[in-house]
C-alpha positions in Angstrom: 135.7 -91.3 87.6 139.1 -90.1 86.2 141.5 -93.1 87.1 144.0 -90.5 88.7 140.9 -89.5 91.1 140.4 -93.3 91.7 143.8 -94.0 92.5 143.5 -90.8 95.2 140.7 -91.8 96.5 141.8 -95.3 97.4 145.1 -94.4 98.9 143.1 -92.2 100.9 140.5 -95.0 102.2 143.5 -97.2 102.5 145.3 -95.0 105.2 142.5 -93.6 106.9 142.3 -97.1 107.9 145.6 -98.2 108.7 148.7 -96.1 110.5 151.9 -96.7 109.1 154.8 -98.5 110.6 157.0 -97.2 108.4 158.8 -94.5 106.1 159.1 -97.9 103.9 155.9 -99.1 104.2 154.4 -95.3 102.9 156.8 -95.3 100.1 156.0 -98.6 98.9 152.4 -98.1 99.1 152.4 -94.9 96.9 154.8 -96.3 94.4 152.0 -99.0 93.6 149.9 -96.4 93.4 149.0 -94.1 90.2 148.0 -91.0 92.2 150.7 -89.1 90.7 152.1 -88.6 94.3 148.8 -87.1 95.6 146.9 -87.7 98.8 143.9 -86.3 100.5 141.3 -83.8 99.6 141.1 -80.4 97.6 139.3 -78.0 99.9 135.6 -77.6 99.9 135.6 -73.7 98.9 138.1 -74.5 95.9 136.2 -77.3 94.7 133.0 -75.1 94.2 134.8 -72.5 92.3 136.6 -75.0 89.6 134.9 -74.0 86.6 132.9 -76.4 84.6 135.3 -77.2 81.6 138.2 -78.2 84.2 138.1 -81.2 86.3 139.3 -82.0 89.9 142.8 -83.7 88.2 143.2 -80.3 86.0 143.1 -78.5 89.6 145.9 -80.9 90.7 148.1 -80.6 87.8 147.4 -76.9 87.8 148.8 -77.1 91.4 151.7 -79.1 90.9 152.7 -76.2 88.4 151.9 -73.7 90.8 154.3 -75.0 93.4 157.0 -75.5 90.5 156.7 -71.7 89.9 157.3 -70.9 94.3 160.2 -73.2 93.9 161.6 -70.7 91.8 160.5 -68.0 93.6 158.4 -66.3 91.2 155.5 -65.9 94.0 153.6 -63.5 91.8 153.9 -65.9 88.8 151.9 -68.4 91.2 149.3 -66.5 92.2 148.2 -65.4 88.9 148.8 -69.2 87.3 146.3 -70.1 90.2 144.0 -67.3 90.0 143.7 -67.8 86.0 143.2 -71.5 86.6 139.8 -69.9 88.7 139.2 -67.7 85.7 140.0 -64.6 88.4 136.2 -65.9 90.1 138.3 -66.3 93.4 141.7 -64.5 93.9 144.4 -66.0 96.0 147.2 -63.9 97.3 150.7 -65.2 99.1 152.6 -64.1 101.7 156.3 -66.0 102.3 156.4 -67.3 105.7 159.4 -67.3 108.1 158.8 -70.8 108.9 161.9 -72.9 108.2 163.7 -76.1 109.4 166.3 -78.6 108.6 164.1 -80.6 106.5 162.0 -77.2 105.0 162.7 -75.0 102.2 159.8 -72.7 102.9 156.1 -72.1 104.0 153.4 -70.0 102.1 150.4 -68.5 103.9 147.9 -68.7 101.3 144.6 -66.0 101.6 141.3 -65.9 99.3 138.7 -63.0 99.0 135.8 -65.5 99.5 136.0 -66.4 103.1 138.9 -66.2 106.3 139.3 -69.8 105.7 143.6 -69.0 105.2 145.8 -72.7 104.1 149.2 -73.3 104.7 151.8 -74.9 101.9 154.7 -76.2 103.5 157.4 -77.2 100.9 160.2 -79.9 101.9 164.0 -79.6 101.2 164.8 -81.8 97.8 167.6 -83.8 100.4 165.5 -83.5 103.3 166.2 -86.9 104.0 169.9 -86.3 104.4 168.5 -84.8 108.1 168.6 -86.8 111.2 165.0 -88.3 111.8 163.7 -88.0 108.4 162.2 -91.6 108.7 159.6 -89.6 111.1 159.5 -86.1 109.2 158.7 -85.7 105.3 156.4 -85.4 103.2 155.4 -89.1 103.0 155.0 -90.0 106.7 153.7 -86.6 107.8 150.6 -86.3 105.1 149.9 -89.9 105.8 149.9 -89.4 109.6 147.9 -86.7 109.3 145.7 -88.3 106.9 145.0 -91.0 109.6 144.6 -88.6 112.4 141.9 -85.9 110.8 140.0 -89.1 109.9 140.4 -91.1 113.5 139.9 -87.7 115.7 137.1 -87.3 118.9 138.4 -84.0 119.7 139.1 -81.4 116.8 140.3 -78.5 119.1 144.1 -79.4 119.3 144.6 -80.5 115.3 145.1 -78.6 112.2 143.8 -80.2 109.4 146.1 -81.4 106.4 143.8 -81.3 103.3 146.1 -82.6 100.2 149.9 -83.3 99.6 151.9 -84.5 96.6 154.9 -86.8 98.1 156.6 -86.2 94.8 156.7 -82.9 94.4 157.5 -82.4 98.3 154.4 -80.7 100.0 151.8 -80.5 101.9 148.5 -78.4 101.6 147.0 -77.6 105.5 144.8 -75.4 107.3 146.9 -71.9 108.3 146.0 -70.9 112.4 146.9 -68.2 113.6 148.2 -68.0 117.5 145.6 -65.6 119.5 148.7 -64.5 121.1 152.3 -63.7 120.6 154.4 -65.8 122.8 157.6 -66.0 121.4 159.6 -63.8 123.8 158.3 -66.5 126.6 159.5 -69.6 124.2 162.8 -68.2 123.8 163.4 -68.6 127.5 162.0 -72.1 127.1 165.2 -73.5 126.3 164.9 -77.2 126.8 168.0 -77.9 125.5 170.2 -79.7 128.5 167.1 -81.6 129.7 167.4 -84.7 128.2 164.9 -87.1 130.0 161.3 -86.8 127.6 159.5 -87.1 130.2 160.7 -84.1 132.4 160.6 -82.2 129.3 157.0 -82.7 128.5 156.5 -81.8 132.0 157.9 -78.2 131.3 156.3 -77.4 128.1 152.8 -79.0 129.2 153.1 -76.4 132.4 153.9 -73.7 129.9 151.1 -74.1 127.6 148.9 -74.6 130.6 149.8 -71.0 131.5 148.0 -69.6 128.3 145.0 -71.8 128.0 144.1 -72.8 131.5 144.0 -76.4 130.2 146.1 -79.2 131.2 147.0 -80.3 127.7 149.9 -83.0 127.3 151.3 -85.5 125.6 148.9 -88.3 126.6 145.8 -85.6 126.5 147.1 -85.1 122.7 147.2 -88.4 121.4 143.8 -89.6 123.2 142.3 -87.3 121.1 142.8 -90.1 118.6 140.3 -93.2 118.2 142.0 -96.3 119.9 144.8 -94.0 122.2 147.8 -96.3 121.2 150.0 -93.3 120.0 152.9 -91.5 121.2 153.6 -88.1 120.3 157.5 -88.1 120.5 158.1 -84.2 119.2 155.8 -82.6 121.9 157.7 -78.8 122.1 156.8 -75.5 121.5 157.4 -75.4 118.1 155.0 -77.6 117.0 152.1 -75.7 118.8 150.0 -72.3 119.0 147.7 -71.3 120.8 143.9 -71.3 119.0 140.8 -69.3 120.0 138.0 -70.4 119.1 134.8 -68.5 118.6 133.7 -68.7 121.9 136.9 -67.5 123.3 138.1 -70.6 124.5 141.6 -71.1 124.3 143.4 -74.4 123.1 147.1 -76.0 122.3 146.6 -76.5 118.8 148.9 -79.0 116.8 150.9 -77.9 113.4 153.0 -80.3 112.9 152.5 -84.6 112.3 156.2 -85.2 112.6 157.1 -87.5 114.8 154.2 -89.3 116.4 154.3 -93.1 116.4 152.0 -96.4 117.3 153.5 -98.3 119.6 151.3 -101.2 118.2 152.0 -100.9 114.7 149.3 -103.7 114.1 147.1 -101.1 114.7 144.1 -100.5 112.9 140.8 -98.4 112.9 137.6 -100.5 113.6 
């Protein structure tokens, strides 16, 4: 096995065993690392396609490139450096998304002609951690929570999946979901602003959510969903949700975001 892959694939065993306590703790850990800043798991679909005189680590170099290229806004650029890396056998096309926050430069909806399976790239600001709470948000905690989560889950109905970041080069690779519904007129009016006990707020936005899935799905309902239940999810707002249907038309508060949830035993550890 390439050492680069090694390297991956130990970081990855190493947090899908242990949450971290710590922006610090994350940082240190990759930086005795040789990953190359990499951590998690090229899609399946991709993998298949990789044709047989490039290798796994050419795919993530090839990426790393790719992103370099969106950086700079050359979005057609990317998808033909990606779709010749595939020798044109599987065709990617991206679309720009309005998604944008303190800490993100931009978001790419990423689509394939082989399946519907669509990924997300979200790309962090080069100073996001000028921004208030970054010690919680970024590319470092945020893959590595996610990480830990997708590996520790017993429900999979309320979780995106996060399938590969590069903590250098400031992203992270994800599955893309698309809300079943548009409710953004109704979040608007949502404004939680002047409520500033957590509690009361979670209140408000688990009632609203509750309105278009019929489930009561909250903060502590959330973080259950994760083996051993000593979590909190301190970012629980609209935001951070949409609403999935799945293919039995069953509706469900589905999580996009892994900013901002915390073990309040940060001894904790998977068994």
């Amino acid at each position: 096995m390439h050492k680069m892959l090694k390297e991956i694939q130990e970081l990855n065993e190493h947090f899908k065993k242990n949450f971290p306590s710590s922006l610090e703790e994350c940082e240190s850990t990759f930086k005795k690392s040789k990953s190359g800043g990499f951590i998690g798991y090229i899609p399946q679909f991709m993998v298949e396609y990789i044709p047989v005189n490039k290798s796994e680590v050419d795919f993530f170099k090839m990426f790393n490139e790719m992103v370099l290229l969106l950086k700079k806004s050359k979005i057609q650029q990317a998808e033909q450096f990606i779709n010749n890396f595939f020798d044109n056998k599987i065709k990617f096309t991206f679309q720009k998304n309005s998604y944008n926050g303190r800490m993100i430069s931009f978001g790419i909806i990423i689509s394939n002609n082989i399946n519907n399976e669509k990924l997300f790239l979200k790309v962090f600001k080069s100073k996001y951690k000028e921004q208030a709470f970054s010690y919680r948000h970024g590319p470092y905690i945020e893959s590595v929570v996610a990480l830990f989560i997708n590996s520790n889950l017993q429900d999979y109905n309320h979780f995106t999946k996060m399938y590969f970041a590069n903590v250098n080069e400031l992203y992270i690779l994800s599955e893309y979901v698309e809300s079943c519904i548009n409710y953004e007129e109704d979040n608007k009016k949502l404004d939680l602003s002047k409520i500033e006990d957590y509690n009361e707020k979670g209140e408000i936005y688990t009632k609203f959510l509750e309105k278009y899935t019929g489930e009561y799905f909250n903060h502590y309902k959330a973080v259950k969903s994760i083996k051993g239940g000593c979590f909190r999810f301190l970012d629980f707002k609209s935001d951070n949700f949409i609403i999935w249907e799945n293919s039995l038309k069953n509706r469900y508060a589905k999580m996009v975001d892994y900013g901002f949830i915390i073990s309040y035993k940060p001894e904790f550890k998977t068994l």
